[in-house]
N, CA and C atoms as a LAMMPS dump frame, in Angstrom:
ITEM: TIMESTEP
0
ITEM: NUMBER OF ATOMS
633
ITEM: BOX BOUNDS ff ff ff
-5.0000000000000000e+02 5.0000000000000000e+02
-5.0000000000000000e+02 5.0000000000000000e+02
-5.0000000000000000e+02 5.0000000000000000e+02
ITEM: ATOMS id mol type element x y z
1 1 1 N 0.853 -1.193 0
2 1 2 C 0 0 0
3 1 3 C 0.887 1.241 0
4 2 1 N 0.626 2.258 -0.809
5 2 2 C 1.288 3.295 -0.91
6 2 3 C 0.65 4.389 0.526
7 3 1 N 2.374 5.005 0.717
8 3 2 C 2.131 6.318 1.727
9 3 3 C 1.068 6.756 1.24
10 4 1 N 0.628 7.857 0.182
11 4 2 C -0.562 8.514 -0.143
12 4 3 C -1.943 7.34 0.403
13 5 1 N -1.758 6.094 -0.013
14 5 2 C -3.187 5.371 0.508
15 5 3 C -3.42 5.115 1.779
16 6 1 N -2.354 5.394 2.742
17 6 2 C -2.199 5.016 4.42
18 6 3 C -2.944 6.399 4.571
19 7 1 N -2.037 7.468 3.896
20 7 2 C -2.641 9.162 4.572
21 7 3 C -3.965 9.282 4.301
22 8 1 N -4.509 8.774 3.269
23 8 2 C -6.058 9 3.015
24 8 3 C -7.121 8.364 3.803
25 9 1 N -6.514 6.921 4.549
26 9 2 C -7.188 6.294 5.318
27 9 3 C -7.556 6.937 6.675
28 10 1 N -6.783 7.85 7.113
29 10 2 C -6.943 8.751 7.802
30 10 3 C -6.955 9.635 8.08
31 11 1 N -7.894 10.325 7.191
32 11 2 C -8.253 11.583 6.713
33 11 3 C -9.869 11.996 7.432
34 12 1 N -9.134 13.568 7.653
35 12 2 C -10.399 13.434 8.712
36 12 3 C -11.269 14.939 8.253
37 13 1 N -12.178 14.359 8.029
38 13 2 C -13.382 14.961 6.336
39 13 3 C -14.705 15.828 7.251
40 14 1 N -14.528 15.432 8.668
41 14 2 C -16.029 16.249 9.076
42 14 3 C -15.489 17.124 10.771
43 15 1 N -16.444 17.984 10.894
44 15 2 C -16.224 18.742 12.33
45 15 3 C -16.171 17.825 12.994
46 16 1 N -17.27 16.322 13.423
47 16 2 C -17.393 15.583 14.112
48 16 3 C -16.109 15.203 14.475
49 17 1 N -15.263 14.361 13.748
50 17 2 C -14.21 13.684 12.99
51 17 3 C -13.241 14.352 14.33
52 18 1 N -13.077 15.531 13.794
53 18 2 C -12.074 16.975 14.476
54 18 3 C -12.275 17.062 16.043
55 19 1 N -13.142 16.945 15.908
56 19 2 C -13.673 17.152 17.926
57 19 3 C -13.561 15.765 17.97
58 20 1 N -13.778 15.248 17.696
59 20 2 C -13.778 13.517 18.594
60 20 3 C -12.103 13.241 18.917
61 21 1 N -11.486 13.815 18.102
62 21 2 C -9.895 13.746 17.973
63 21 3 C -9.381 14.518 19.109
64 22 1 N -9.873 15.87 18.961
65 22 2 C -8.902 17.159 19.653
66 22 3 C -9.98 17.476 20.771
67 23 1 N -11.118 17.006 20.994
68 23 2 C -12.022 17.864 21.958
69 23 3 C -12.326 18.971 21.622
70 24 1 N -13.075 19.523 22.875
71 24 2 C -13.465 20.934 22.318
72 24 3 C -12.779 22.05 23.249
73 25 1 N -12.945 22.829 22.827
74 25 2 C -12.139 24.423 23.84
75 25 3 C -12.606 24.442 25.509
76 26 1 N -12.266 24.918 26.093
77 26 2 C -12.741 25.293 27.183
78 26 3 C -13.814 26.464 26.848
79 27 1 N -14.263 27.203 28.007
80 27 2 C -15.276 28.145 27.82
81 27 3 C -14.716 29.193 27.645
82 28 1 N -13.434 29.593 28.205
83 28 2 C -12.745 30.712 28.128
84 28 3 C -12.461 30.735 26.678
85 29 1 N -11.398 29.775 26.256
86 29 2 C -11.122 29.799 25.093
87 29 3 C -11.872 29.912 23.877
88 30 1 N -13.05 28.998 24.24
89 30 2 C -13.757 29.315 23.035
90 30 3 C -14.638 30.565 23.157
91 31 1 N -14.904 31.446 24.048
92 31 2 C -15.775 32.651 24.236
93 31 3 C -14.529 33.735 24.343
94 32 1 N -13.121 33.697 24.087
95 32 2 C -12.543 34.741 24.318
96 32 3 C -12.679 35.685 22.84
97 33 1 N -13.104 35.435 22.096
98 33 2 C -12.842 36.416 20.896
99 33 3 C -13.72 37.936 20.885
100 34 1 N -13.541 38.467 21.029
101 34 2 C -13.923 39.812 20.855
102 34 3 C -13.993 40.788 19.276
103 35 1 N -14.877 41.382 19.099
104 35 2 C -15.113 41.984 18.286
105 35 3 C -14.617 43.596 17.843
106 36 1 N -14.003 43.949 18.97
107 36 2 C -13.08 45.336 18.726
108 36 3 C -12.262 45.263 19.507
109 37 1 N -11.035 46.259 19.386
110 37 2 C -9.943 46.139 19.792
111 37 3 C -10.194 47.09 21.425
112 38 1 N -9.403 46.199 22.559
113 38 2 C -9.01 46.699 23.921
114 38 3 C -7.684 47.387 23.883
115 39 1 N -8.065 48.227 25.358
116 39 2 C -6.601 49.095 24.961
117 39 3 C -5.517 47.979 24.886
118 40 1 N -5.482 46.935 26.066
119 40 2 C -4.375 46.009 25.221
120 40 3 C -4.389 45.776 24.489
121 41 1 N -4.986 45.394 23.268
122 41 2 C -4.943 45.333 21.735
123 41 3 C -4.104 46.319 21.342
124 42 1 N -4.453 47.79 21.634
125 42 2 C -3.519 48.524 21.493
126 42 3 C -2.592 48.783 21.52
127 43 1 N -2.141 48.177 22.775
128 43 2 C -0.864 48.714 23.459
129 43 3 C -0.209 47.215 22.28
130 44 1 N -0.354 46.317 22.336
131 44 2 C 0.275 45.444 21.399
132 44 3 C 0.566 45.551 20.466
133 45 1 N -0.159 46.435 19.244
134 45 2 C 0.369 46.748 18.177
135 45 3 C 1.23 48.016 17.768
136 46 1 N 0.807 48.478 19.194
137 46 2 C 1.877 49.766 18.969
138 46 3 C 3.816 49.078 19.375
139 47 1 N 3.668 48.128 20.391
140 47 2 C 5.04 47.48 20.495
141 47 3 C 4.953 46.073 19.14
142 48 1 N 4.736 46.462 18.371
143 48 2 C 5.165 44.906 17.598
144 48 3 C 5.701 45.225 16.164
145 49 1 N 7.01 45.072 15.873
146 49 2 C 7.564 45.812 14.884
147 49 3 C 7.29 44.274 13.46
148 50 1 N 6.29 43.49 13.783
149 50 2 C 6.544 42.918 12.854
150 50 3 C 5.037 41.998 12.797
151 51 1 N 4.182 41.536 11.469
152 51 2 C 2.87 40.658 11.882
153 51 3 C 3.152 40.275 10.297
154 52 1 N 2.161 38.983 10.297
155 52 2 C 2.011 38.112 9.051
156 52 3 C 0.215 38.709 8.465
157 53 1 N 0.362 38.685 7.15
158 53 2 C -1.45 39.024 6.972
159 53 3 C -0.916 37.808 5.723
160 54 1 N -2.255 37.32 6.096
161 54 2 C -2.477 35.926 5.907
162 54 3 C -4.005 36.235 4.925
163 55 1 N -3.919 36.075 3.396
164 55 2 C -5.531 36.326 2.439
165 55 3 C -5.926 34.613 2.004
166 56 1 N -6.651 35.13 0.818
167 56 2 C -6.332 33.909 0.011
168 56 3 C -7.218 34.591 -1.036
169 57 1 N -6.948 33.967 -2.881
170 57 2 C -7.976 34.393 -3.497
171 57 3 C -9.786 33.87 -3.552
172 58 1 N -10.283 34.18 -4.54
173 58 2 C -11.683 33.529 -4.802
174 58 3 C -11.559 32.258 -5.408
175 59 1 N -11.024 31.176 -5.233
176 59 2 C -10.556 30.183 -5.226
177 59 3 C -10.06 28.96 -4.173
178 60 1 N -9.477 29.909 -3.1
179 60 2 C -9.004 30.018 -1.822
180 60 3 C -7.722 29.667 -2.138
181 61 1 N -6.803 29.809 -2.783
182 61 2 C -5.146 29.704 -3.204
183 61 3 C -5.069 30.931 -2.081
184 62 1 N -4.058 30.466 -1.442
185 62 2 C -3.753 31.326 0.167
186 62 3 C -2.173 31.998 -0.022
187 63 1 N -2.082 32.766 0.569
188 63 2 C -1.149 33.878 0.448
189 63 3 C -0.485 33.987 2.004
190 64 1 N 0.733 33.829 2.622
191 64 2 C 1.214 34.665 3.881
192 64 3 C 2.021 35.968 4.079
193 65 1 N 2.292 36.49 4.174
194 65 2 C 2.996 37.769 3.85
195 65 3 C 3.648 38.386 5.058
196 66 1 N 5.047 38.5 5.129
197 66 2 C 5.148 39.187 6.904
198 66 3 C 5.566 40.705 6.181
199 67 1 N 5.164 41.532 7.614
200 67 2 C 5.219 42.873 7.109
201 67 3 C 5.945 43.006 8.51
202 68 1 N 6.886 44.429 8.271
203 68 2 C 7.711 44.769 9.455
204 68 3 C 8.116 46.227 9.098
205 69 1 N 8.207 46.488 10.224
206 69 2 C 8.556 48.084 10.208
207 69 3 C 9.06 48.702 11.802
208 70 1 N 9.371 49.932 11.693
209 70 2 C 9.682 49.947 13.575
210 70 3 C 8.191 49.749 14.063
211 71 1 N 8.683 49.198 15.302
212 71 2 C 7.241 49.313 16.34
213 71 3 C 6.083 49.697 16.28
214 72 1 N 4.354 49.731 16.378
215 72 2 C 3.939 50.567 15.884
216 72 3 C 3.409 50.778 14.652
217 73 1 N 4.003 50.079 13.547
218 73 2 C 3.952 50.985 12.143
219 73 3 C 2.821 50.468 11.357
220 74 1 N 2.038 49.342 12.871
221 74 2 C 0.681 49.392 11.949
222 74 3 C -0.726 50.115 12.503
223 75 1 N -1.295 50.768 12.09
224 75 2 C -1.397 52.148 12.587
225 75 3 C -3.554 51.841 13.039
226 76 1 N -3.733 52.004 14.382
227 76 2 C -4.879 51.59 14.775
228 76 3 C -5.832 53.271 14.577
229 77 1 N -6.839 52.897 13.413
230 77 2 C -7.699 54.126 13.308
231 77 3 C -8.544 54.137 14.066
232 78 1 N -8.701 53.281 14.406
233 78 2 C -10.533 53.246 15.66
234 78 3 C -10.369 52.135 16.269
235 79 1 N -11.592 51.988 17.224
236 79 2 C -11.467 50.921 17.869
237 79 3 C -11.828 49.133 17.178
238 80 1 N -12.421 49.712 15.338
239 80 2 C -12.62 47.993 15.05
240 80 3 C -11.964 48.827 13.78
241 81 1 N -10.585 49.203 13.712
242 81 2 C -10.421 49.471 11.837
243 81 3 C -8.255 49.739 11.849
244 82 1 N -7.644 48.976 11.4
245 82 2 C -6.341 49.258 11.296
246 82 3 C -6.037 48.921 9.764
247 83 1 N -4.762 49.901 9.789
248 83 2 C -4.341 50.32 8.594
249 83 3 C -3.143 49.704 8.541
250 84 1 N -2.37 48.505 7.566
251 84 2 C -0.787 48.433 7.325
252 84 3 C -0.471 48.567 6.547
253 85 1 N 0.723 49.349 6.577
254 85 2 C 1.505 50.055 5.492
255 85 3 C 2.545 49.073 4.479
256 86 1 N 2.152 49.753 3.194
257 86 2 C 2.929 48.967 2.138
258 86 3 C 4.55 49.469 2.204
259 87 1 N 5.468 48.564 1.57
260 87 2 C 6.862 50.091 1.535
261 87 3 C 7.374 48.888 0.545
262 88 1 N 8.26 49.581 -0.47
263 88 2 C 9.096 49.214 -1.839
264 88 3 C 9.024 47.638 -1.747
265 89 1 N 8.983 46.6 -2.512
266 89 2 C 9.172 45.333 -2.659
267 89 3 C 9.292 45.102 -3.578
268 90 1 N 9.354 43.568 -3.646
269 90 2 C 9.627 42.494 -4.94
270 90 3 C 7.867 42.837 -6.286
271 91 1 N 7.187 43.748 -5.871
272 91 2 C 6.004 44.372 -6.535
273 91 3 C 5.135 42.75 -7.127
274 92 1 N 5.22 41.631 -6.559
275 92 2 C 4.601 40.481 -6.646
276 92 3 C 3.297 40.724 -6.259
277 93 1 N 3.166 41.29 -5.01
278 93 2 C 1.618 41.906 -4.046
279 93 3 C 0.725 40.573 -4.219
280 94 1 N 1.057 39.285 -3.86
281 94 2 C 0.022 38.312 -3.903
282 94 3 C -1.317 38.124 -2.601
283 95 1 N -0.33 38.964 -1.831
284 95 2 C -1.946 38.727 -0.888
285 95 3 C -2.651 39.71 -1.455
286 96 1 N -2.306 40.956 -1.673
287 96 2 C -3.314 42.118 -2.54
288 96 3 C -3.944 41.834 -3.753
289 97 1 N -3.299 41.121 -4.592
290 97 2 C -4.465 40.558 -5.257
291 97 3 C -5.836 39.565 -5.039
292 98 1 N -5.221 38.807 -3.821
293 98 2 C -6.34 38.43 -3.527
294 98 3 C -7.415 38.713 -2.854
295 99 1 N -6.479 39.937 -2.056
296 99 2 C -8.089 40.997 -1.124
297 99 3 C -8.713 41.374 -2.468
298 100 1 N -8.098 41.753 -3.666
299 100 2 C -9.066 42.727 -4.599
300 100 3 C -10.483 41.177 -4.76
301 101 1 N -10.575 40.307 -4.651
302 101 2 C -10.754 38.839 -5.138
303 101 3 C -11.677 38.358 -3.476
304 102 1 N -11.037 38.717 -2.977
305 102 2 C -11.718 38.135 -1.543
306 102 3 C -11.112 39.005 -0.196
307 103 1 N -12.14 40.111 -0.305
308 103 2 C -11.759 40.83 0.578
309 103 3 C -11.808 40.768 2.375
310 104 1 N -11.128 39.692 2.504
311 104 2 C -10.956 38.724 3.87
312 104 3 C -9.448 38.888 4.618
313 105 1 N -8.989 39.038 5.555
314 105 2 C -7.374 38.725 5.991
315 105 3 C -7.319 38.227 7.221
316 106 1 N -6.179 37.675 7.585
317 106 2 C -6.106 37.35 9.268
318 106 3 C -4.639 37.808 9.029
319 107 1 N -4.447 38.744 10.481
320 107 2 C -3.165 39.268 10.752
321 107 3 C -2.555 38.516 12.256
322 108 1 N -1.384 37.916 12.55
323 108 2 C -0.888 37.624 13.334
324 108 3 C 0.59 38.787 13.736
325 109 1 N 0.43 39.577 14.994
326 109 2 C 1.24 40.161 15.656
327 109 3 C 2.036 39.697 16.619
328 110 1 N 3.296 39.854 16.47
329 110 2 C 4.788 39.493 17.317
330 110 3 C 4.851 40.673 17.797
331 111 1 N 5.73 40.217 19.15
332 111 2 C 6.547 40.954 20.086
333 111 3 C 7.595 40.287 20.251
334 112 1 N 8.802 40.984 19.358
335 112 2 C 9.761 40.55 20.011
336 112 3 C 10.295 39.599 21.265
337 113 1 N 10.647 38.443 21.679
338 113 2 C 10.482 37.999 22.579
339 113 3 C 9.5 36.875 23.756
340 114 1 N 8.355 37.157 22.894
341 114 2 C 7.271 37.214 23.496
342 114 3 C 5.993 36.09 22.98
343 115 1 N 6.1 34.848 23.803
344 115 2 C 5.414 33.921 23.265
345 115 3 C 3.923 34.073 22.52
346 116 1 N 3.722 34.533 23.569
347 116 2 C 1.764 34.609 22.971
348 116 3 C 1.819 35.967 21.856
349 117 1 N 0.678 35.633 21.135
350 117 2 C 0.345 36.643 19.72
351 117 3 C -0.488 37.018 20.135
352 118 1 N -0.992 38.109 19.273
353 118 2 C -2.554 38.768 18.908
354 118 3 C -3.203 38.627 17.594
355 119 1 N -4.138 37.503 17.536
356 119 2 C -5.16 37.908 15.795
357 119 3 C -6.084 38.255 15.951
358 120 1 N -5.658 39.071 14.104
359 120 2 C -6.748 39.985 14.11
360 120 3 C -7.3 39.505 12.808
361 121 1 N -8.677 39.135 12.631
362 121 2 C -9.293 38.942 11.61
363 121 3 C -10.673 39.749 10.62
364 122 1 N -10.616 39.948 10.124
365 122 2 C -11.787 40.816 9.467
366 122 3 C -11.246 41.122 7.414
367 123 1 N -12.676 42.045 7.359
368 123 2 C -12.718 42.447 6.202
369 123 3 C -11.302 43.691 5.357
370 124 1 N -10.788 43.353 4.293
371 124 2 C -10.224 43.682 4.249
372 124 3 C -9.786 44.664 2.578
373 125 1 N -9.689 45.964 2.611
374 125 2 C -9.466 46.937 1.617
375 125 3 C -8.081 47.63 1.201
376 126 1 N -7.827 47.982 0.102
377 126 2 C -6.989 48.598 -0.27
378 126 3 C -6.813 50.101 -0.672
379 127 1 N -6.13 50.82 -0.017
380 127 2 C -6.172 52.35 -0.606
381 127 3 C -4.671 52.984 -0.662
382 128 1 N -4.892 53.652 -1.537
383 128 2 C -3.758 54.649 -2.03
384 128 3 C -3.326 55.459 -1.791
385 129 1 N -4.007 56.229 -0.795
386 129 2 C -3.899 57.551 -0.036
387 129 3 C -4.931 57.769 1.039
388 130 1 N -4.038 58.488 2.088
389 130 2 C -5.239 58.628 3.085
390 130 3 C -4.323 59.985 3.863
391 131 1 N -5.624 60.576 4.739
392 131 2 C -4.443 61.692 5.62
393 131 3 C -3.332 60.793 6.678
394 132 1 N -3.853 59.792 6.828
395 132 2 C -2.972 58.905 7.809
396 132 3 C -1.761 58.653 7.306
397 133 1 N -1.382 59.266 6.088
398 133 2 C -0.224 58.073 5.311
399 133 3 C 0.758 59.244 6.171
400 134 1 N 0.515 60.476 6.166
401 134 2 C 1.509 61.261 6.735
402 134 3 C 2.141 60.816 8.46
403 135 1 N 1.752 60.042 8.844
404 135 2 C 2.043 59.569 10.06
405 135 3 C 2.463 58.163 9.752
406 136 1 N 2.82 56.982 8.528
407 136 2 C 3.154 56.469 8.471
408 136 3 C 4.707 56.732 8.233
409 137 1 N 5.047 57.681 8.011
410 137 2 C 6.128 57.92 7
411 137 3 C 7.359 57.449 7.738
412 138 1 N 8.708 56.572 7.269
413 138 2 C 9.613 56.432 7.46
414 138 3 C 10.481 56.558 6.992
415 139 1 N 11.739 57.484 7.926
416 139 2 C 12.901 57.806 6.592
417 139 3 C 12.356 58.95 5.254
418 140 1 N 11.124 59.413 5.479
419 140 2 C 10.975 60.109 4.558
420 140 3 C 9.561 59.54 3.557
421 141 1 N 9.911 58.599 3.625
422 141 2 C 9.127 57.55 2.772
423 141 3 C 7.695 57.465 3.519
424 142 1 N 6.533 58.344 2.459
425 142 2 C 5.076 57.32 2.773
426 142 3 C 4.998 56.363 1.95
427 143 1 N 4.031 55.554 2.679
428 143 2 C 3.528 53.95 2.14
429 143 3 C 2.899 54.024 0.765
430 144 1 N 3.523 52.873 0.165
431 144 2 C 3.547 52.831 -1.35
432 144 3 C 1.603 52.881 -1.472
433 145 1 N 1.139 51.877 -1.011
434 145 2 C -0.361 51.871 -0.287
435 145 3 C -0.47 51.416 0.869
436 146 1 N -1.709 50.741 1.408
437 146 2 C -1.839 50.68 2.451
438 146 3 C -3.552 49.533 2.632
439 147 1 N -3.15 48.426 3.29
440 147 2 C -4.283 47.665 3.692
441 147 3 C -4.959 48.092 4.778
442 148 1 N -6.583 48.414 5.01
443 148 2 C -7.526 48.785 5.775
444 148 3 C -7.994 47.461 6.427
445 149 1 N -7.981 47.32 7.294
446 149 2 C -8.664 46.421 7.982
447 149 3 C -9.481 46.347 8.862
448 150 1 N -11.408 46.013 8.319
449 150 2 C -12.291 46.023 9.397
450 150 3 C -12.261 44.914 10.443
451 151 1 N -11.903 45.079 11.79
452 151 2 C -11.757 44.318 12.514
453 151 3 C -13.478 43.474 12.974
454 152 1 N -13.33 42.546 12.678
455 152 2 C -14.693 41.23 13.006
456 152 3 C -14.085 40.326 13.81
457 153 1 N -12.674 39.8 14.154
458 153 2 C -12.149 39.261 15.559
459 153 3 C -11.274 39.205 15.418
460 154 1 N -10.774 39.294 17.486
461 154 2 C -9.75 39.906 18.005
462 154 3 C -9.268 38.969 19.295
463 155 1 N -8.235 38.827 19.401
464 155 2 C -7.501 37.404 20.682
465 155 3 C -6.645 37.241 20.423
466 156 1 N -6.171 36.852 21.438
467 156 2 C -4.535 36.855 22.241
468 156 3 C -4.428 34.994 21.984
469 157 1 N -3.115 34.714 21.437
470 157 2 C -3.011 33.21 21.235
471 157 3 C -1.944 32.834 21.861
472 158 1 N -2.01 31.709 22.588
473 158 2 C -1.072 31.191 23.427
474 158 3 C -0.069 30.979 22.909
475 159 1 N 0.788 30.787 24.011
476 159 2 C 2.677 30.889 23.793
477 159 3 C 3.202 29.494 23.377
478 160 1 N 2.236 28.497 23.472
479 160 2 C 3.008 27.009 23.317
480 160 3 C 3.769 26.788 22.364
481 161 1 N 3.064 27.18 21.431
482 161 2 C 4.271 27.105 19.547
483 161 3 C 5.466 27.79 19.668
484 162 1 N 5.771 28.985 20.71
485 162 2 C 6.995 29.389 20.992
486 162 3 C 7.896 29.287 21.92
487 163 1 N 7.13 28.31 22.871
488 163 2 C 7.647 27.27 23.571
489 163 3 C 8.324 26.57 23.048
490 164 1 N 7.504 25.81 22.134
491 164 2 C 7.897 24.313 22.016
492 164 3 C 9.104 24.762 20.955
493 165 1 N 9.102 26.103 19.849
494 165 2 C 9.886 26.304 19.061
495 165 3 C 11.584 26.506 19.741
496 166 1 N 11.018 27.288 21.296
497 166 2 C 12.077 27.699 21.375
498 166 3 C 12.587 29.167 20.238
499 167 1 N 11.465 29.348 19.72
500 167 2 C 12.742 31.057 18.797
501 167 3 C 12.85 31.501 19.391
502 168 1 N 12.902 31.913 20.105
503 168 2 C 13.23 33.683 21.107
504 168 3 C 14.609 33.261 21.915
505 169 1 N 15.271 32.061 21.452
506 169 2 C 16.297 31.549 22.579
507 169 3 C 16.937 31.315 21.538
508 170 1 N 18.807 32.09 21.83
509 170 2 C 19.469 32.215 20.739
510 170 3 C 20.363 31.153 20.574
511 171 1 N 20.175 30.355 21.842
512 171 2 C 21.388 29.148 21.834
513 171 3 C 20.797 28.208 20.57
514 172 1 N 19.415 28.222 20.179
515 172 2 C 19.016 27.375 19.485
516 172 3 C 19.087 27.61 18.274
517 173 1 N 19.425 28.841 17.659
518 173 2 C 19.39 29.581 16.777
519 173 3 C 20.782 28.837 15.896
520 174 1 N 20.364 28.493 14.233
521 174 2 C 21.945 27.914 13.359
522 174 3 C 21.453 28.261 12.25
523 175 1 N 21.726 29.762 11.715
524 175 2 C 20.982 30.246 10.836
525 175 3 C 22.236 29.873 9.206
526 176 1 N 23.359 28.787 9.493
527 176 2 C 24.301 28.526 8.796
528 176 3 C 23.539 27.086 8.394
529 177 1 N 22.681 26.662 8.787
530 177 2 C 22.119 25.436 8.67
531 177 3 C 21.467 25.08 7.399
532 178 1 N 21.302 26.511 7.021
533 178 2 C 20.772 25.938 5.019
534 178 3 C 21.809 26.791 4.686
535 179 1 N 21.243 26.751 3.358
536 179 2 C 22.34 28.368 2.477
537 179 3 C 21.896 29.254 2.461
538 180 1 N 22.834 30.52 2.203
539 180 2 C 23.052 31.64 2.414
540 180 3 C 21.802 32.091 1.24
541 181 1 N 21.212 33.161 1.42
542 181 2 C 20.09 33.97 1.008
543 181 3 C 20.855 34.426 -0.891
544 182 1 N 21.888 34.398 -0.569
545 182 2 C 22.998 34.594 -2.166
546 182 3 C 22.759 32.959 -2.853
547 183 1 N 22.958 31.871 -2.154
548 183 2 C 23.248 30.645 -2.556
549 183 3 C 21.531 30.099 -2.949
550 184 1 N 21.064 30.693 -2.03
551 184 2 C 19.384 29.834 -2.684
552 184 3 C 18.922 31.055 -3.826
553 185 1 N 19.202 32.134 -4.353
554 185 2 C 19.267 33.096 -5.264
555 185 3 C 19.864 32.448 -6.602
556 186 1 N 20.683 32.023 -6.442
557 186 2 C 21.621 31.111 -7.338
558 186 3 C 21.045 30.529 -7.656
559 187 1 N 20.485 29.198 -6.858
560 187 2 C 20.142 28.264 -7.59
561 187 3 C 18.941 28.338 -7.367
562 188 1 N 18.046 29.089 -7.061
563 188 2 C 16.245 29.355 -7.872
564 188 3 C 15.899 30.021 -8.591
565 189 1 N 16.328 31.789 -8.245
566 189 2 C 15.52 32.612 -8.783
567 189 3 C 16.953 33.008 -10.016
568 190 1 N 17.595 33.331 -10.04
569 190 2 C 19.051 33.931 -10.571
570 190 3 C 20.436 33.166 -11.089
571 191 1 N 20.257 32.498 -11.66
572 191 2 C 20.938 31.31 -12.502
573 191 3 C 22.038 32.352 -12.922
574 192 1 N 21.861 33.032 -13.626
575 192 2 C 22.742 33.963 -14.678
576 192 3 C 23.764 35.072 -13.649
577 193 1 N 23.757 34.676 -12.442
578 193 2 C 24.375 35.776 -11.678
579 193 3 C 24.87 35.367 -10.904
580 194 1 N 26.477 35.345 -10.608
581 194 2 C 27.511 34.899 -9.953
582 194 3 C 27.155 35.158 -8.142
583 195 1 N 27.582 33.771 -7.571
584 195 2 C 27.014 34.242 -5.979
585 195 3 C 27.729 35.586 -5.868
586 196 1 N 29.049 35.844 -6.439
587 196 2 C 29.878 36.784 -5.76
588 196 3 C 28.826 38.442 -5.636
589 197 1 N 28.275 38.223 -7.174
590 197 2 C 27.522 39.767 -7.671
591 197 3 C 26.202 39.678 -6.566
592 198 1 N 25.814 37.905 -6.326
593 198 2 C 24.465 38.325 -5.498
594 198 3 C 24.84 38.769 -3.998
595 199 1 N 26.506 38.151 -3.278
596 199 2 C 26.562 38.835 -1.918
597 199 3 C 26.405 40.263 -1.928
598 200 1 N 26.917 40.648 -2.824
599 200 2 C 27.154 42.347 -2.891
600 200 3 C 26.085 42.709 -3.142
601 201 1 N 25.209 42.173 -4.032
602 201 2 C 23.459 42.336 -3.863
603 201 3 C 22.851 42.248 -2.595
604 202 1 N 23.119 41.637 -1.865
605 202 2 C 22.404 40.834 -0.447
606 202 3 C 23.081 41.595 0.621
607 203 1 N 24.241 42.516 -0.016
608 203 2 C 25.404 42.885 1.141
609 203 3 C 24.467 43.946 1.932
610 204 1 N 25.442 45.212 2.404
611 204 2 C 25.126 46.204 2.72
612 204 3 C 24.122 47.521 1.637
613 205 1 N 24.001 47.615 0.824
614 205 2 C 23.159 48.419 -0.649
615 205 3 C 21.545 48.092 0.029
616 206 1 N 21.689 46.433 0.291
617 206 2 C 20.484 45.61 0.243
618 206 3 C 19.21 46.088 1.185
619 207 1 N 20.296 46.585 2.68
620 207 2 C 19.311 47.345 3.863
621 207 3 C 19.374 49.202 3.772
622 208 1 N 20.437 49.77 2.857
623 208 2 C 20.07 50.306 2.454
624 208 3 C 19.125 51.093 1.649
625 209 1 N 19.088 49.907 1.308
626 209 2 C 17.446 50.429 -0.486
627 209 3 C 15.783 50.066 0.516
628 210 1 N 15.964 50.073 1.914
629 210 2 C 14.692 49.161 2.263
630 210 3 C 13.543 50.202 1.905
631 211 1 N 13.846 51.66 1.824
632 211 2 C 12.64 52.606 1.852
633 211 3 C 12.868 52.848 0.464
């Protein structure tokens, strides 16, 4: 019997299926979600220099995307509506095409350090300008655009995955353990370009050009 025919045998196709396996939440857990943001909500995204927004299209082909900036730089307009800022990239924009397609996102926020997250899930828009962009600005630079996000739910997610990961602990850390960001350039995206031209690409220019 083939691997693929073992994995299908236990494949698990219904909610029932899922709860009979994993149980169900506690009461806390499953009643903690909230519908607008608390000042801790706040205070969290103003310390978190970095979150994933997570789309998918009208298809559901799914998209992750991490966005980072100093502290802060994703910018809370009200109590159910935040704004994150675009800045120069690889101009791919695959989760943005799929908000234009399915205007849905879930954002996951880091703290440095700091096991447990905050998601934020809701409806989700794109704009080009706003008076807010002037308070995004870094280095000079406002946001190329900018994702709107109506907040529909809001919760704090436990620390276990960064437990059990261990990231925030540097002894564990062997970032020599694959290849160098020049060497997987090489051999995926950039065939035609000597590692030497991609270090100096990847070098110092590289955090230079970020705005």
């Amino acid at each position: 019997m083939s691997s693929d025919a073992t994995v299908d045998d236990h494949r698990i196709e219904t909610a029932d299926q899922l709860r009979e396996l994993v149980g169900d939440p506690l009461p806390r857990v499953r009643d903690k979600v909230r519908t607008s943001l608390h000042e801790l909500d706040r205070d969290w995204i103003a310390a978190s220099p970095f979150c994933v927004v997570s789309t998918s299209d009208a298809l559901g082909r799914c998209d992750s995307s991490p966005k980072g900036d100093p502290a802060g730089f994703v910018k809370v307009l009200d109590d159910t509506t935040l704004a994150v800022p675009e800045r120069r990239g690889n101009k791919r924009v695959d989760g943005y095409l799929n908000v234009l397609e399915n205007p849905h996102a879930g954002l996951i926020f880091l703290v440095p350090g700091r096991g447990d997250t905050l998601r934020v899930n809701g409806r989700a828009r794109l704009v080009s300008d706003a008076p807010w962009f002037d308070d995004m600005e870094v280095k000079g630079h406002r946001p190329v655009l900018a994702l709107v996000l109506d907040v529909e739910e809001v919760f704090f997610h436990c620390a276990k995955a960064f437990m059990r990961s261990k990231l925030w602990h540097p002894a564990t850390w062997d970032p020599m353990a694959v290849g160098s960001r020049p060497e997987i350039a090489k051999a995926l995206e950039r065939p035609e370009d000597s590692v030497e031209e991609l270090e100096r690409y990847y070098g110092e220019q590289y955090s230079t050009g970020l705005y």
